[in-house]
N, C-alpha and C positions, 0 to 999 in steps of 0.2 A: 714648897714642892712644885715644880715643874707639873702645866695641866696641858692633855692634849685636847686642842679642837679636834671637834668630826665637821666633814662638810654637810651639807642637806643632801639627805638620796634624792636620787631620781634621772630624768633621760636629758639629754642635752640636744641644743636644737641640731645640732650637724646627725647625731645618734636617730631624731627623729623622722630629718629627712631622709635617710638611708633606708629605713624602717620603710616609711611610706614611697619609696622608688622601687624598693624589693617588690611592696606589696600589689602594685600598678600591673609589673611586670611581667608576677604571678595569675592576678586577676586576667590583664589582659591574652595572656597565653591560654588561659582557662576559655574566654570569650570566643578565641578562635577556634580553640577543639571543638565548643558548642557547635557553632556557628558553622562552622564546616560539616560535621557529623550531622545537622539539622538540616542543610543544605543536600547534601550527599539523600539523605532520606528522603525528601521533596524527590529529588532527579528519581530515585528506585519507586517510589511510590504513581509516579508520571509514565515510565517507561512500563510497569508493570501495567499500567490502564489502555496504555497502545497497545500491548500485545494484547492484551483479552477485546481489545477493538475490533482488531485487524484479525483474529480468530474468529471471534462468532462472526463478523463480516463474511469471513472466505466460508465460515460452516456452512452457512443459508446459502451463497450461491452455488457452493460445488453440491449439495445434497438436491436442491432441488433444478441444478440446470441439468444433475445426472439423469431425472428422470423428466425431461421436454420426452412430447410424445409419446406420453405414457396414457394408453386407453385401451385397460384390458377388454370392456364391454363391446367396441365397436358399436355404442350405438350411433355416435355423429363420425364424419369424416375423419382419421386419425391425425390428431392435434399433431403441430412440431414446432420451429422457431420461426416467428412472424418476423423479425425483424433484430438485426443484428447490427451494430456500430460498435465504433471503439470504445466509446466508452457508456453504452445501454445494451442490453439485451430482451426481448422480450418472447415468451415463448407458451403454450397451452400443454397444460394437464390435465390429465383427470383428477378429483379431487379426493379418491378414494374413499370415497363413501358407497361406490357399486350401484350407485346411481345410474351413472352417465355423464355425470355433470365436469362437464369442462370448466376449467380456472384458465384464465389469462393473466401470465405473472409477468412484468415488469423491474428489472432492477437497472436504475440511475443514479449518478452522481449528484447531489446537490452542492453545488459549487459555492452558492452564498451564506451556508452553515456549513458545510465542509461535513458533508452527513452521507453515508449509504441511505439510499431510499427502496424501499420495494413496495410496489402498488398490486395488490390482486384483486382488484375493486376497490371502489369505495374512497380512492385516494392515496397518494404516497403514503408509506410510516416510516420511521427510522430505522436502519436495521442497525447502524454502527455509527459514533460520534467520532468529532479529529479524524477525519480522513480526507488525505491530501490529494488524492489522485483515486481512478479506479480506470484499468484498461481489459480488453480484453481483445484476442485473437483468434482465428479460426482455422481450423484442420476440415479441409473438407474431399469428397469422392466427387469428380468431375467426368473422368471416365470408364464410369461404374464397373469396378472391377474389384466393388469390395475392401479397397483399400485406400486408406488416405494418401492423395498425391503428395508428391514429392519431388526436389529436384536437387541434382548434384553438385555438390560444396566444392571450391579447391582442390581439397584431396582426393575427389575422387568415390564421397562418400556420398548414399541418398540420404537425406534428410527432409523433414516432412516439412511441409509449407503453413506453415503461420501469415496468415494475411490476414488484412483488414479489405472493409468495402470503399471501393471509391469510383464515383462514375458507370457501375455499372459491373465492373471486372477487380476479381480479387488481386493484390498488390500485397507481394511477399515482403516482410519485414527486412529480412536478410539481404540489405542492399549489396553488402561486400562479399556474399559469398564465400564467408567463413563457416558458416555453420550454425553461427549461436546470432540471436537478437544482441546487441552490447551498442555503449555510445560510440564506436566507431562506423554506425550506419549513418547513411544521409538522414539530409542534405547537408550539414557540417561535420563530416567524419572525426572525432576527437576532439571536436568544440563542447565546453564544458559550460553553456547556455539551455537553457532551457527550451528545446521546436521538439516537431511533430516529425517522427519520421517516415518520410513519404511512403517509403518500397519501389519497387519495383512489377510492374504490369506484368502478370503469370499468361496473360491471355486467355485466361479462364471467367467465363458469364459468371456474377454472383447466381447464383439457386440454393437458395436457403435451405431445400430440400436435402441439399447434397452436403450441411455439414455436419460432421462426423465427433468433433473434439472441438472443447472451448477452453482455451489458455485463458487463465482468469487471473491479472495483477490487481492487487488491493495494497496502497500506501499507505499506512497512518502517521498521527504526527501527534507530540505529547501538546499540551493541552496548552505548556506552560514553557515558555521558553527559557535558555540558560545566557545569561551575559558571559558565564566563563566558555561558553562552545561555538563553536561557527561549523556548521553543516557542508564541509565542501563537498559532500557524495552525490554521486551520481544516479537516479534511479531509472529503469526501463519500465514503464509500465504501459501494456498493449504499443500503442506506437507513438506512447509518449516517453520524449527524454526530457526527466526531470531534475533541472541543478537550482538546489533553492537559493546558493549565495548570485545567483544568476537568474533569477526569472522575475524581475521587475516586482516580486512581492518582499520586502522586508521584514515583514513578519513573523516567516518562517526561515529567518536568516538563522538563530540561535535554536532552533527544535530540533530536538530527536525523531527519525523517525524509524520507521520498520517498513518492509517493503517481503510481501509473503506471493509466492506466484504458485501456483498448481494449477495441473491440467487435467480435468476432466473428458471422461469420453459419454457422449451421447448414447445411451446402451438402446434405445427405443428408437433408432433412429438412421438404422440399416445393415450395420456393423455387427 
């Protein structure tokens, strides 16, 4: 009688490398969904932390620079803004306690921790981390008439004067007389570098007295930089023009940032 052989079961090596190129392929497919979706979560996690930065940041300065010169009691001279730059403010309150008791509050940038600071005695504190810039501008009443100066755009339109101090005399941001602050103002019109934009001389004495509104820019910036982004945006903050693939810092070449402006009006403070 005729016998059949069987072969031995089992996988063959070409069977098994195939097996194992599938399984590489699948794994590593696997590794980059991770890897990405874990990445993507970092980036949302980072950007979420800028904005509640750059939030409570502008909360404390627009809540308490709305009330400079706030002294219901009149018992010492009525507090106002002592001293205003582009980028500090500082200015006296009452502390509402019905005291009397005046507070001298201070808000600066700390530039070498990249911090909001605010001092009302006793010392800066931190008010907000990753912050890349802080500017500010001023609306102010020169020919007391109740109203914030102003002066007229191109078209023909008034628009109120946002200046900063320099030498003495307010210098409206609005070099081109457009209408709006944007990087098409001096001294490099549309230069995507990082300067200071001069203005232009209003002819108006600074008198601290006389201002009315505080345009307050606050920048943040994520904490953590991304290798896949490059930041080519431009940001205006008070009479700084800020381009970070351009400003001699590399570090903030790859970060997110946020860039929040609002403008406050001095309600204690003639208007």
């Amino acid at each position: 009688m005729p016998t059949t052989q069987h072969k031995d079961m089992g996988f063959t090596l070409i069977e098994l490398m195939i097996t194992m190129v599938i399984s590489c392929l699948v794994l590593g497919g696997i590794y980059m969904t991770f890897n990405s979706q874990s990445k993507s979560y970092l980036v949302q996690d980072d950007v979420a932390a800028m904005q509640q930065n750059v939030r409570a940041g502008v909360h404390y300065l627009e809540s308490e620079i709305r009330m400079a010169g706030y002294n219901p009691g009149g018992v010492v001279p009525a507090p106002t803004i002592t001293a205003a730059a582009s980028n500090s403010i500082t200015f006296e309150m009452d502390d509402g306690t019905g005291t009397g008791t005046i507070n001298t509050h201070t808000y600066s940038y700390n530039n070498a921790n990249r911090i909001l600071d605010r001092n009302i005695g006793g010392g800066a504190q931190p008010v907000a981390e990753d912050i890349q810039a802080l500017g500010f501008a001023y609306a102010y009443d020169a020919d007391a008439d109740n109203r914030m100066d102003t002066y007229t755009d191109g078209t023909g339109q008034d628009r109120i004067i946002w200046a900063v101090p320099s030498g003495g005399s307010w210098f409206n941001l609005d070099t081109n007389n457009n209408g709006i602050i944007d990087d098409n103002d001096s001294p490099n019109p549309g230069a995507s570098v990082t300067q200071a934009i001069v203005g232009v001389n209003t002819g108006d004495s600074v008198n601290l007295d006389e201002i009315r509104a505080v345009r307050i820019s606050l920048l943040a910036r994520a904490e953590a930089g991304d290798s896949s982004f490059a930041n080519n945006s431009i940001y205006i903050v008070g009479n700084q023009k800020i381009a970070p693939l351009n400003d001699g810092d590399s570090s903030n070449d790859d970060c997110r940032m946020r860039l929040l402006t609002t403008i406050v009006m001095c309600r204690n403070m003639g208007l």
